[in-house]
Chimera marker file (.cmm) of the C-alpha trace (Angstrom):
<marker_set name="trace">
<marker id="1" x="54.932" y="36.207" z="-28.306" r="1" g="1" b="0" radius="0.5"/>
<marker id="2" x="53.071" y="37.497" z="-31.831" r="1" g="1" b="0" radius="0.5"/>
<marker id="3" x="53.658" y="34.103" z="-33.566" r="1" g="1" b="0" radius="0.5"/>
<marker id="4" x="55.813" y="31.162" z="-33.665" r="1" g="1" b="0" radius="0.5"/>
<marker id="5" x="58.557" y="33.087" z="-35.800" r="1" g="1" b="0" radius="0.5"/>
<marker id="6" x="59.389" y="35.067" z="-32.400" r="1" g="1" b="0" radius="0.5"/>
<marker id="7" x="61.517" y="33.424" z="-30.057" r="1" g="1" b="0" radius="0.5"/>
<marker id="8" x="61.921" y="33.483" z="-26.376" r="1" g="1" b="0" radius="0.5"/>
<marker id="9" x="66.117" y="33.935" z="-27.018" r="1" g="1" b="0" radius="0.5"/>
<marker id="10" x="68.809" y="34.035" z="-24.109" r="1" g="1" b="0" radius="0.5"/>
<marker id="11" x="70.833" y="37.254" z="-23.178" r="1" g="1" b="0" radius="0.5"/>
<marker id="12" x="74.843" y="36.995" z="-22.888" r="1" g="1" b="0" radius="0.5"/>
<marker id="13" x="75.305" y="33.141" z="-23.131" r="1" g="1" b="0" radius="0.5"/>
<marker id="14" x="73.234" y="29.586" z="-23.441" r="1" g="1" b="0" radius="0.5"/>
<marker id="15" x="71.351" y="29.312" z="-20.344" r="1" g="1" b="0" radius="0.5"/>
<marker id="16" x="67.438" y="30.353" z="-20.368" r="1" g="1" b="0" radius="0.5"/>
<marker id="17" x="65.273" y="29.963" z="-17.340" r="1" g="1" b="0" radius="0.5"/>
<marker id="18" x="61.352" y="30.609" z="-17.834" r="1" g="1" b="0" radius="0.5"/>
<marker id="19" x="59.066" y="30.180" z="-15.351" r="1" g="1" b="0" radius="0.5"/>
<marker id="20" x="55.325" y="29.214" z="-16.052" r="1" g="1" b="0" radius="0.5"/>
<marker id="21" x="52.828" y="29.833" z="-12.690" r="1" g="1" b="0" radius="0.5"/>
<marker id="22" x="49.295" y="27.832" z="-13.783" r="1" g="1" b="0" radius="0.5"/>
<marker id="23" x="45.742" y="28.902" z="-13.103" r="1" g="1" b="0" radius="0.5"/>
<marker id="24" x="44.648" y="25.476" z="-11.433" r="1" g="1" b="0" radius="0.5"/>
<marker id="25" x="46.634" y="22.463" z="-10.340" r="1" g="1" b="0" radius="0.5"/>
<marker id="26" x="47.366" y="20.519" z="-13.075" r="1" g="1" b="0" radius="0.5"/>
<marker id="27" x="48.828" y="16.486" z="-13.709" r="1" g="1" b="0" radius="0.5"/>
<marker id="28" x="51.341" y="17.077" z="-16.504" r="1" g="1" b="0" radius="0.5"/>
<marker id="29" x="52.146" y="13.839" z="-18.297" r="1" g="1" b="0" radius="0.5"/>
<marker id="30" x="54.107" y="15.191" z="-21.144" r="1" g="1" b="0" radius="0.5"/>
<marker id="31" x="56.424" y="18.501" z="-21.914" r="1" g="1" b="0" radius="0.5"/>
<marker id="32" x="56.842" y="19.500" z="-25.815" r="1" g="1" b="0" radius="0.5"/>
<marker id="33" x="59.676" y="22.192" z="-26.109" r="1" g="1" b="0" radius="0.5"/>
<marker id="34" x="60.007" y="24.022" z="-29.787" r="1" g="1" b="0" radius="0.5"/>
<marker id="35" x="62.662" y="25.606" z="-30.869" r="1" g="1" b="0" radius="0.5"/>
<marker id="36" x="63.618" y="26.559" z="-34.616" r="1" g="1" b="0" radius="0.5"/>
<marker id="37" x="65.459" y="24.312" z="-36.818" r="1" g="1" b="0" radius="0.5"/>
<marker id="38" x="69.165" y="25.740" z="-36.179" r="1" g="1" b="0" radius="0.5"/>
<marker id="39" x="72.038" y="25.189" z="-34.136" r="1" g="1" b="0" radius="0.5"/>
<marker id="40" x="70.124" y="27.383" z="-31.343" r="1" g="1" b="0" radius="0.5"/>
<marker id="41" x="68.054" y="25.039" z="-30.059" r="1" g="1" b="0" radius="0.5"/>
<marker id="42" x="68.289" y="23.822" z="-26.327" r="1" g="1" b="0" radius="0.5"/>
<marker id="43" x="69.936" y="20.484" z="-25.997" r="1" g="1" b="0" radius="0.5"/>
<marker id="44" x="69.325" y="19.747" z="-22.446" r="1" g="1" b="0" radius="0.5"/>
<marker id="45" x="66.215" y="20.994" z="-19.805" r="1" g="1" b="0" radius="0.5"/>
<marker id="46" x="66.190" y="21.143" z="-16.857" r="1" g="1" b="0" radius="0.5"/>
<marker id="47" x="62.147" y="21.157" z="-15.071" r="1" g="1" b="0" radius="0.5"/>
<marker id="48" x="61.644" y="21.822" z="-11.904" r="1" g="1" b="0" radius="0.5"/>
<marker id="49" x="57.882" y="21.253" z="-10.211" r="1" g="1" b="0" radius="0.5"/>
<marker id="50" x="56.209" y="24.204" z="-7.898" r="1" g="1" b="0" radius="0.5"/>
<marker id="51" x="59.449" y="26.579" z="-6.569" r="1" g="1" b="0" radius="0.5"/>
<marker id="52" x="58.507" y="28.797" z="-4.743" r="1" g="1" b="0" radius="0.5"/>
<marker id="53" x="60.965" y="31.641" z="-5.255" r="1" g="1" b="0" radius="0.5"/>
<marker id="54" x="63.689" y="31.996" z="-7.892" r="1" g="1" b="0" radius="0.5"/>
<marker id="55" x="66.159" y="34.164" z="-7.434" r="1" g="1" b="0" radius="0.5"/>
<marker id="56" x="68.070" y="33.686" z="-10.436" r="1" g="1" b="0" radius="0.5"/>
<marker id="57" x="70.404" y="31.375" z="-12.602" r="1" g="1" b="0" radius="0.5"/>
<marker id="58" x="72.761" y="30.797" z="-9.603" r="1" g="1" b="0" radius="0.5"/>
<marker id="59" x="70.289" y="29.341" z="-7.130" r="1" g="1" b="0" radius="0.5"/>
<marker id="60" x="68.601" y="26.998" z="-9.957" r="1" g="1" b="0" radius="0.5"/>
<marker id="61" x="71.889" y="25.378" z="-10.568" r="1" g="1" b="0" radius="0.5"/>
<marker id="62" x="71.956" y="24.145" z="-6.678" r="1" g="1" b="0" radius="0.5"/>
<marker id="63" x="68.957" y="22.084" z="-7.263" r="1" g="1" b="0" radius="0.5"/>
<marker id="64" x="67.696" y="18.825" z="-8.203" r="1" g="1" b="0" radius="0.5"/>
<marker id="65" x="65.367" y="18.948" z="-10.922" r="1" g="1" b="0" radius="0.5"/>
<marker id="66" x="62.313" y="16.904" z="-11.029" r="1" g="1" b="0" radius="0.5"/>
<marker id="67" x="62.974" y="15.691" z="-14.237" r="1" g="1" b="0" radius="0.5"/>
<marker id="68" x="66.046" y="16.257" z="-17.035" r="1" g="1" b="0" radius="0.5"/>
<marker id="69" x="65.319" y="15.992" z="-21.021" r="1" g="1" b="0" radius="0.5"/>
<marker id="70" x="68.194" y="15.776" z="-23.338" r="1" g="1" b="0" radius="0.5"/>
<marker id="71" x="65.993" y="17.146" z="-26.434" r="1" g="1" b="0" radius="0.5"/>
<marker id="72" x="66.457" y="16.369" z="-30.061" r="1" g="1" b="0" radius="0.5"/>
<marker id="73" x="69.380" y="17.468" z="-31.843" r="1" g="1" b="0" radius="0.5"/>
<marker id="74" x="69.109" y="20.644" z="-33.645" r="1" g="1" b="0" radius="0.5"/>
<marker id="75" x="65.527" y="21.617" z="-32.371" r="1" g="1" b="0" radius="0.5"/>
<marker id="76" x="62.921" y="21.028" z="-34.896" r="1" g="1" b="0" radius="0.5"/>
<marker id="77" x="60.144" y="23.285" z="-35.616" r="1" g="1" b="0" radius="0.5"/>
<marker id="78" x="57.581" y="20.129" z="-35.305" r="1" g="1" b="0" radius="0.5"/>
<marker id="79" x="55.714" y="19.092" z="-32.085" r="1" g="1" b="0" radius="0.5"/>
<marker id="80" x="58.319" y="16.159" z="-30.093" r="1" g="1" b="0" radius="0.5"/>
<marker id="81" x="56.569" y="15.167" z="-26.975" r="1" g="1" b="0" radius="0.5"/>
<marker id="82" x="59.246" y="13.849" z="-24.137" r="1" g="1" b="0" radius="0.5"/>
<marker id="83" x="57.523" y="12.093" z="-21.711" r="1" g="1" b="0" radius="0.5"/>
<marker id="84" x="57.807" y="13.176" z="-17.614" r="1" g="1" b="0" radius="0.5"/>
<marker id="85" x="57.482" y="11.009" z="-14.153" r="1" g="1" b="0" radius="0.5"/>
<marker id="86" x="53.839" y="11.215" z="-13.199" r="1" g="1" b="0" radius="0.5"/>
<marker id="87" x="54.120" y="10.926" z="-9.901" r="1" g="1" b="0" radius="0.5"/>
<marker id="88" x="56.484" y="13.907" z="-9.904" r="1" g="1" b="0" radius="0.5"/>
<marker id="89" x="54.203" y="15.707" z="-12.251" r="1" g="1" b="0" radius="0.5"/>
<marker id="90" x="50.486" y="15.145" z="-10.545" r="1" g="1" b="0" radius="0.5"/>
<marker id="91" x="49.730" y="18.444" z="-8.570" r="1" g="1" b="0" radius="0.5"/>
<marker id="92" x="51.525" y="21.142" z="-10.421" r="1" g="1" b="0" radius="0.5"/>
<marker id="93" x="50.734" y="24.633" z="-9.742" r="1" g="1" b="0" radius="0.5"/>
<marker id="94" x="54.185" y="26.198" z="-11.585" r="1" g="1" b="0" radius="0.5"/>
<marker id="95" x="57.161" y="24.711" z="-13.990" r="1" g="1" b="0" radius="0.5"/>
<marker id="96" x="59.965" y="26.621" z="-13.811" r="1" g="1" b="0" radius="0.5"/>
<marker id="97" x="62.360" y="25.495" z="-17.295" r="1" g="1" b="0" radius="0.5"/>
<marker id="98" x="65.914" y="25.900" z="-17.061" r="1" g="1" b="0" radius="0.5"/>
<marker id="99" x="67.678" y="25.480" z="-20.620" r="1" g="1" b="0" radius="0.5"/>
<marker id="100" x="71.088" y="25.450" z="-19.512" r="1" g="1" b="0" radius="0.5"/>
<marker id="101" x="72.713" y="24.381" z="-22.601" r="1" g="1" b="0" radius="0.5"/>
<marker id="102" x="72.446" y="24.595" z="-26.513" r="1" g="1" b="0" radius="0.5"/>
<marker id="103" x="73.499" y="22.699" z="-29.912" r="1" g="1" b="0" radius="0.5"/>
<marker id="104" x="75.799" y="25.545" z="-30.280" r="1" g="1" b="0" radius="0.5"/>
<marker id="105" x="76.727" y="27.059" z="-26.818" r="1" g="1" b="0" radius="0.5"/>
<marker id="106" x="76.062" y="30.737" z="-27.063" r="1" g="1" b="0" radius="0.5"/>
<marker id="107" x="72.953" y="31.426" z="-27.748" r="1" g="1" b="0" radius="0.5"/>
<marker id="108" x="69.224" y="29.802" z="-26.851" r="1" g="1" b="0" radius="0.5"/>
<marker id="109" x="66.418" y="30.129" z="-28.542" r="1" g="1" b="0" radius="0.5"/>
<marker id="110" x="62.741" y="28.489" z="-27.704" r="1" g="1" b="0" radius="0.5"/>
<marker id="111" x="59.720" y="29.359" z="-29.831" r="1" g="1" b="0" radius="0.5"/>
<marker id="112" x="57.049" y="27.339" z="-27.483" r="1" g="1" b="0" radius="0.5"/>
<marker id="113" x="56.636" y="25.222" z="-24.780" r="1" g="1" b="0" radius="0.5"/>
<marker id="114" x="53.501" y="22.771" z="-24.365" r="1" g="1" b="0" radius="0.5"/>
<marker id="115" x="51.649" y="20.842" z="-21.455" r="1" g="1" b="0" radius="0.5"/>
<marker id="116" x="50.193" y="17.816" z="-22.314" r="1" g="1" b="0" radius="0.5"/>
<marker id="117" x="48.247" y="16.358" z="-19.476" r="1" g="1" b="0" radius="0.5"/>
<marker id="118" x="44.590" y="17.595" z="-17.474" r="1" g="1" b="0" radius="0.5"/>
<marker id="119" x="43.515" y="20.062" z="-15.019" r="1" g="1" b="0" radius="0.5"/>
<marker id="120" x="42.099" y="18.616" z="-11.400" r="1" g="1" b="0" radius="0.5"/>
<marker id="121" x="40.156" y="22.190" z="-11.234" r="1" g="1" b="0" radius="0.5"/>
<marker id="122" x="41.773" y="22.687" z="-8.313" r="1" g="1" b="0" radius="0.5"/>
<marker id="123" x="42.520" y="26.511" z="-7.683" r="1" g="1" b="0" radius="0.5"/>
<marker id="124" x="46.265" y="27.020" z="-7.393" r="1" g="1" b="0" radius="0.5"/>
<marker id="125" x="45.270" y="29.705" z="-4.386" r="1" g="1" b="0" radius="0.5"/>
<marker id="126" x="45.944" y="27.643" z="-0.784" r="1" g="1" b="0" radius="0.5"/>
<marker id="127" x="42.691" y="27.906" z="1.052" r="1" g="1" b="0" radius="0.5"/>
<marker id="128" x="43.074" y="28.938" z="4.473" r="1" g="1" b="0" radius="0.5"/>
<marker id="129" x="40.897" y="26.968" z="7.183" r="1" g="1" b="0" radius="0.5"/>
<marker id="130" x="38.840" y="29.171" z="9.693" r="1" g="1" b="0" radius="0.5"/>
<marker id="131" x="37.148" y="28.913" z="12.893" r="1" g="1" b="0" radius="0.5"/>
<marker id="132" x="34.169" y="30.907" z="13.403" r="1" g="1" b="0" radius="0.5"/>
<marker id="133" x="32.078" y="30.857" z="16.794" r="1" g="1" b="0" radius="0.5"/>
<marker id="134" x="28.859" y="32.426" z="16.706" r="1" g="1" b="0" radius="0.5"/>
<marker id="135" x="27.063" y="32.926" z="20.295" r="1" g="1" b="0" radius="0.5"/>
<marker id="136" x="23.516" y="32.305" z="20.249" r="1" g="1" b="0" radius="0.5"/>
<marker id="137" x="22.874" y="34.499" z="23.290" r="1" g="1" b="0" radius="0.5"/>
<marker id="138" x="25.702" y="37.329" z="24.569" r="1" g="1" b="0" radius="0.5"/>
<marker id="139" x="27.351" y="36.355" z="27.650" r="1" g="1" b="0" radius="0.5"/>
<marker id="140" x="27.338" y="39.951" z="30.000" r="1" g="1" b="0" radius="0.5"/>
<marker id="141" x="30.673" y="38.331" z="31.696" r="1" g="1" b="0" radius="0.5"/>
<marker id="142" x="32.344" y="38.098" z="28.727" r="1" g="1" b="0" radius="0.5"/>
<marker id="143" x="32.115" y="41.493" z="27.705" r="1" g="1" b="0" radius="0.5"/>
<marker id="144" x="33.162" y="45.050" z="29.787" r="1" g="1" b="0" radius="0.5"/>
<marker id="145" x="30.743" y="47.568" z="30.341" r="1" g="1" b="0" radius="0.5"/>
<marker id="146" x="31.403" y="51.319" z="29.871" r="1" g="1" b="0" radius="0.5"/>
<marker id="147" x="32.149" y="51.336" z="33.648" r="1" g="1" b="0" radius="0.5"/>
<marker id="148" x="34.561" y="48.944" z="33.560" r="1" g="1" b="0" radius="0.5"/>
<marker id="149" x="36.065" y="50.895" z="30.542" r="1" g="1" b="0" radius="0.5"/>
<marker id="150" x="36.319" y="54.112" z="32.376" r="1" g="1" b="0" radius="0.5"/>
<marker id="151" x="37.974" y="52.640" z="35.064" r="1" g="1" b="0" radius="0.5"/>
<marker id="152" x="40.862" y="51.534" z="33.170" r="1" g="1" b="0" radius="0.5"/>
<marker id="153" x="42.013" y="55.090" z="32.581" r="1" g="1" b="0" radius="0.5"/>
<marker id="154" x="41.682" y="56.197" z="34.926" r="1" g="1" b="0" radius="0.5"/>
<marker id="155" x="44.659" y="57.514" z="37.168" r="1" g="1" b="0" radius="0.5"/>
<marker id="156" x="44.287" y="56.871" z="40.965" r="1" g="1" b="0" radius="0.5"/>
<link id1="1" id2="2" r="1" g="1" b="0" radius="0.2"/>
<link id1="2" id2="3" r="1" g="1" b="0" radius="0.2"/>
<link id1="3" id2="4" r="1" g="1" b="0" radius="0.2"/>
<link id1="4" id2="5" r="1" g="1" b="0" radius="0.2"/>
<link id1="5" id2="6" r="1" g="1" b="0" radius="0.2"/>
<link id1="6" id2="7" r="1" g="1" b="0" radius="0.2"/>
<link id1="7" id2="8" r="1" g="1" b="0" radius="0.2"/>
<link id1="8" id2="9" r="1" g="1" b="0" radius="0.2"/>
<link id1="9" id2="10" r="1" g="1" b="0" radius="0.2"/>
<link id1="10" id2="11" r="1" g="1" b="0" radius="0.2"/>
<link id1="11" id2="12" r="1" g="1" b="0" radius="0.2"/>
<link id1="12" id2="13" r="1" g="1" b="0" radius="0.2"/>
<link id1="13" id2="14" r="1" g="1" b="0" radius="0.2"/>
<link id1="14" id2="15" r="1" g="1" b="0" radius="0.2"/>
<link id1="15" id2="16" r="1" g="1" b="0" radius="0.2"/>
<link id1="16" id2="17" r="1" g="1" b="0" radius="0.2"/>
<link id1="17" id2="18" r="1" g="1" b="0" radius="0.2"/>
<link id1="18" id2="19" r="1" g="1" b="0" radius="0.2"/>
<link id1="19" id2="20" r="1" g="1" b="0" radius="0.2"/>
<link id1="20" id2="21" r="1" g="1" b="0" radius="0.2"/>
<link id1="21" id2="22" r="1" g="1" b="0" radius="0.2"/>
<link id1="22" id2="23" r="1" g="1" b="0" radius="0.2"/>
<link id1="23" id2="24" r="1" g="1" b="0" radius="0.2"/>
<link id1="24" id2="25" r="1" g="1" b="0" radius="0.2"/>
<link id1="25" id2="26" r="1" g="1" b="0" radius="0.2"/>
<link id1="26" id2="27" r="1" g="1" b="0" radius="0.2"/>
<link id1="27" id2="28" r="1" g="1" b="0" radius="0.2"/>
<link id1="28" id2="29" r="1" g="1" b="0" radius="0.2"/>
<link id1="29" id2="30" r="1" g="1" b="0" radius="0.2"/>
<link id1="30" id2="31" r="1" g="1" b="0" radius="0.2"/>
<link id1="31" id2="32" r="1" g="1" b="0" radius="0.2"/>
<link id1="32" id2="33" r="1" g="1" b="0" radius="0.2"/>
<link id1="33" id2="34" r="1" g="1" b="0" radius="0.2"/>
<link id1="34" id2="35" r="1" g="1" b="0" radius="0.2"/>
<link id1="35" id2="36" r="1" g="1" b="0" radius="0.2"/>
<link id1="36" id2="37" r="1" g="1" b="0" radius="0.2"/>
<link id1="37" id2="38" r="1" g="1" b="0" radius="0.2"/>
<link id1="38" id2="39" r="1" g="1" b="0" radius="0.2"/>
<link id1="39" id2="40" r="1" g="1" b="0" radius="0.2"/>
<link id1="40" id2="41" r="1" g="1" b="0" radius="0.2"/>
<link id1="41" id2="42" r="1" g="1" b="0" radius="0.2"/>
<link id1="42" id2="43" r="1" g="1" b="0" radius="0.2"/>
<link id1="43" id2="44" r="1" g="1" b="0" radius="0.2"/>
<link id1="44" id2="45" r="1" g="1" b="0" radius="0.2"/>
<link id1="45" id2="46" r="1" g="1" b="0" radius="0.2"/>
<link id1="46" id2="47" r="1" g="1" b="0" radius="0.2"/>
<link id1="47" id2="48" r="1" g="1" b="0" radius="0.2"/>
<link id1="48" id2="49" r="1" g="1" b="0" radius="0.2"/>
<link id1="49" id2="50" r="1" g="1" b="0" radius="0.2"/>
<link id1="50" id2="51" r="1" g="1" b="0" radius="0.2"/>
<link id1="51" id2="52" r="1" g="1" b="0" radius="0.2"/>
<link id1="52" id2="53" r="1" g="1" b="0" radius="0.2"/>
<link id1="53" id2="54" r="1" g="1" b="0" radius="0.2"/>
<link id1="54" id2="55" r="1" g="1" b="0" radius="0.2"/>
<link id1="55" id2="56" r="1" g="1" b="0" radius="0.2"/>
<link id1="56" id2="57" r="1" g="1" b="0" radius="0.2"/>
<link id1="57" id2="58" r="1" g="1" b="0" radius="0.2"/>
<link id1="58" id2="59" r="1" g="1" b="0" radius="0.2"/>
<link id1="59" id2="60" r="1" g="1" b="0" radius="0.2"/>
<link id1="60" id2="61" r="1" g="1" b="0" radius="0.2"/>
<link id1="61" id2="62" r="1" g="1" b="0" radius="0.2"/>
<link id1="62" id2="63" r="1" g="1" b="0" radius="0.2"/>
<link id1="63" id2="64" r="1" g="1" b="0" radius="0.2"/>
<link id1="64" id2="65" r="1" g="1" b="0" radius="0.2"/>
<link id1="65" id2="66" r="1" g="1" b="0" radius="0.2"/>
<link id1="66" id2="67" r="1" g="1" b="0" radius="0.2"/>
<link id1="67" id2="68" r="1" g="1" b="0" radius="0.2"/>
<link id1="68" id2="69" r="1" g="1" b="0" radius="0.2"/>
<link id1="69" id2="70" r="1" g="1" b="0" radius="0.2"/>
<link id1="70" id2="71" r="1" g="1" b="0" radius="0.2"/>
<link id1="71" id2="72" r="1" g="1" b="0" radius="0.2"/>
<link id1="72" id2="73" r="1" g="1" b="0" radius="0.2"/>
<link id1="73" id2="74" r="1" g="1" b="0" radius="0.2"/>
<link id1="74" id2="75" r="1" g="1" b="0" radius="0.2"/>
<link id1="75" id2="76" r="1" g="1" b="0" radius="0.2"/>
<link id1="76" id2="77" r="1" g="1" b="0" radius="0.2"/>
<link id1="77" id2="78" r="1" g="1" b="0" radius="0.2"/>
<link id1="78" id2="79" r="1" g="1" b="0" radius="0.2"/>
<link id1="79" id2="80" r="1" g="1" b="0" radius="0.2"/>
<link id1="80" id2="81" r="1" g="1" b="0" radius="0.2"/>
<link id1="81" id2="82" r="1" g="1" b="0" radius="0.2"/>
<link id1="82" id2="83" r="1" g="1" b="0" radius="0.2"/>
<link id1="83" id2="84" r="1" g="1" b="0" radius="0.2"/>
<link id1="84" id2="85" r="1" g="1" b="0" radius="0.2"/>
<link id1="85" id2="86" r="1" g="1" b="0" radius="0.2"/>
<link id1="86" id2="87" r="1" g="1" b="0" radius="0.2"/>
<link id1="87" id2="88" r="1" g="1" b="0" radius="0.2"/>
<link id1="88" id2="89" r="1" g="1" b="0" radius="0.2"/>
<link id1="89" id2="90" r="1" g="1" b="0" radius="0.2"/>
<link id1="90" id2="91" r="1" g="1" b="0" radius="0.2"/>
<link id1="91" id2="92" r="1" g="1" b="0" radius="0.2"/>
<link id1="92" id2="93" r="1" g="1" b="0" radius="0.2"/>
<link id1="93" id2="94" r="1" g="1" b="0" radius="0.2"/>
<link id1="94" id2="95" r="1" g="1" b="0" radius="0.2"/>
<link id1="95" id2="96" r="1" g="1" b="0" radius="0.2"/>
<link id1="96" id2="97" r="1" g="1" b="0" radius="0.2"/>
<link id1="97" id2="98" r="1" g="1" b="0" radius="0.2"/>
<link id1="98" id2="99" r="1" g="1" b="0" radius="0.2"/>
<link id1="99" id2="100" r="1" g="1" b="0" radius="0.2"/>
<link id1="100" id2="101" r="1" g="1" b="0" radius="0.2"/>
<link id1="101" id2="102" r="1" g="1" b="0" radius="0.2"/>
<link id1="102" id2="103" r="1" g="1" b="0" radius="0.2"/>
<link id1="103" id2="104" r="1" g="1" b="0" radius="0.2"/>
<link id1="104" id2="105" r="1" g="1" b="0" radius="0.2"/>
<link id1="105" id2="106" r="1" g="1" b="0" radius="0.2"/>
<link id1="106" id2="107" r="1" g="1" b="0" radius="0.2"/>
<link id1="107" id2="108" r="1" g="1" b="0" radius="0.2"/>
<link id1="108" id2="109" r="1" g="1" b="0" radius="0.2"/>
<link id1="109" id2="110" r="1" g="1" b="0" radius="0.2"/>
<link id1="110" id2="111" r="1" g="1" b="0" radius="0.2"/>
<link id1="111" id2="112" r="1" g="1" b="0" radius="0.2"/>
<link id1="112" id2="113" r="1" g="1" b="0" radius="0.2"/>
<link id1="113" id2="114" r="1" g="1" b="0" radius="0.2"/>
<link id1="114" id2="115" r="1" g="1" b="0" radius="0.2"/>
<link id1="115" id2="116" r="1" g="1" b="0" radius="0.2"/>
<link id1="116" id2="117" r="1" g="1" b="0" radius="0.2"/>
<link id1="117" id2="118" r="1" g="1" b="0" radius="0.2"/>
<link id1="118" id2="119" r="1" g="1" b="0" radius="0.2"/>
<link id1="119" id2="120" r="1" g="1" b="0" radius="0.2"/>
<link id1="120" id2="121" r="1" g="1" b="0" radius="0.2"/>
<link id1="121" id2="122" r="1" g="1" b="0" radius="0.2"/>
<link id1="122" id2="123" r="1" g="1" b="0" radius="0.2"/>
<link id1="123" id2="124" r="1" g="1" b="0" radius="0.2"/>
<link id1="124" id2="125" r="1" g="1" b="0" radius="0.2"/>
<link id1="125" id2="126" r="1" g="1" b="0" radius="0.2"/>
<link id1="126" id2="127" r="1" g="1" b="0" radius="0.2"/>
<link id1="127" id2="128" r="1" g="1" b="0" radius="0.2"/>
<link id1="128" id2="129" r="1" g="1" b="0" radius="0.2"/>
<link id1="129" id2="130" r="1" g="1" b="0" radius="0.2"/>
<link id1="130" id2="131" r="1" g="1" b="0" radius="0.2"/>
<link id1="131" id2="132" r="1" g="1" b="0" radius="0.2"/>
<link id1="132" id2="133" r="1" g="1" b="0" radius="0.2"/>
<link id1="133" id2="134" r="1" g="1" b="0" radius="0.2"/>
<link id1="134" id2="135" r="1" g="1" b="0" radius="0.2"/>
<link id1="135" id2="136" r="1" g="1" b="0" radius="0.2"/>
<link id1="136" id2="137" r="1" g="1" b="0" radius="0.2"/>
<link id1="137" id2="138" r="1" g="1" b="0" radius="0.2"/>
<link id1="138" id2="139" r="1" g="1" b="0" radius="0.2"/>
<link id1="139" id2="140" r="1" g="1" b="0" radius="0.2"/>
<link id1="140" id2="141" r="1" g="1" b="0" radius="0.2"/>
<link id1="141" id2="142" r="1" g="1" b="0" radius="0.2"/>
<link id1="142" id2="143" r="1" g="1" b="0" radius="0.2"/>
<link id1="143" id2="144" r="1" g="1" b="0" radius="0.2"/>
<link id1="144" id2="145" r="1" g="1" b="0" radius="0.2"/>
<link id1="145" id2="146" r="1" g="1" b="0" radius="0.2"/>
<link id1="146" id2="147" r="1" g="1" b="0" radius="0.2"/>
<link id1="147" id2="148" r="1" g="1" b="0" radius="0.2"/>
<link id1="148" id2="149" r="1" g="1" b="0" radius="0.2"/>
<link id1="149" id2="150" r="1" g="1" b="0" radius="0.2"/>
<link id1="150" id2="151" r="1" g="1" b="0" radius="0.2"/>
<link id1="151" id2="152" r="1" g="1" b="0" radius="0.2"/>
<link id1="152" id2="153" r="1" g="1" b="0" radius="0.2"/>
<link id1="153" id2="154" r="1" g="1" b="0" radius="0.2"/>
<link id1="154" id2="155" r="1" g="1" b="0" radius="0.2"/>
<link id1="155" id2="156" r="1" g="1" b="0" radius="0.2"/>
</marker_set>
């Protein structure tokens, strides 16, 4: 978005679903969703905490959400922060937001949405565990000479 005069609007009807992946793992302690000043504002959010796929509206509306805000009537243009579960909220790596309803049922519009909370500095990339052996001196019965090759292919 330019600026906070452009908003993040709905297609065909009132439900919205933005998805936010985050850098580093992060403990989220409070949500602030603006939206302008008009009958277009969400009035209910649904948040759900690290999903790994989203394949649309339809498969969002089969799940429990981490947390549900009803949010204040009429959106105002001015910061509102709702606070969220913190035990729910303490290793967050993506939010996915699903607005699925507004003050005036067609249409929603959002012109932000902020994270209050801190980062652990904890990449969001799952490190993968290896095993490494390193011989100190080459076992010769562990490994096939170019004999032993040769014989493989060929045809008796």
């Amino acid at each position: 978005m330019s600026s906070n005069e452009d908003p993040i609007c709905s297609d065909d009807d009132q439900e919205l679903l933005i998805s936010a992946p985050l850098s580093s793992l992060c403990r989220i302690k409070g949500i602030s969703v603006v939206a302008p000043a008009n009958d277009t504002a969400p009035s209910r959010v649904k948040i759900f905490v690290n999903l790994v796929s989203v394949s649309g509206f339809c498969s969002v509306r089969r799940l429990v959400p981490q947390e549900q805000l009803q949010l204040a009537d009429g959106g105002c243009e001015e910061r509102i922060i709702y606070r969220v579960n913190a035990t729910k909220f303490s290793a967050v790596s993506s939010l996915t937001f699903f607005f699925d309803e507004s003050y005036n049922g067609e249409e929603t519009n959002v012109l932000r949405i902020e994270l209050f909370g801190e980062n652990t500095g904890k990449s969001t990339q799952q490190q993968v565990a290896t095993n490494i052996v390193y011989e100190a001196r080459g076992n010769p019965a562990d490994h096939q000479s170019e004999e032993d090759k040769k014989l493989l292919f060929e045809v008796r």
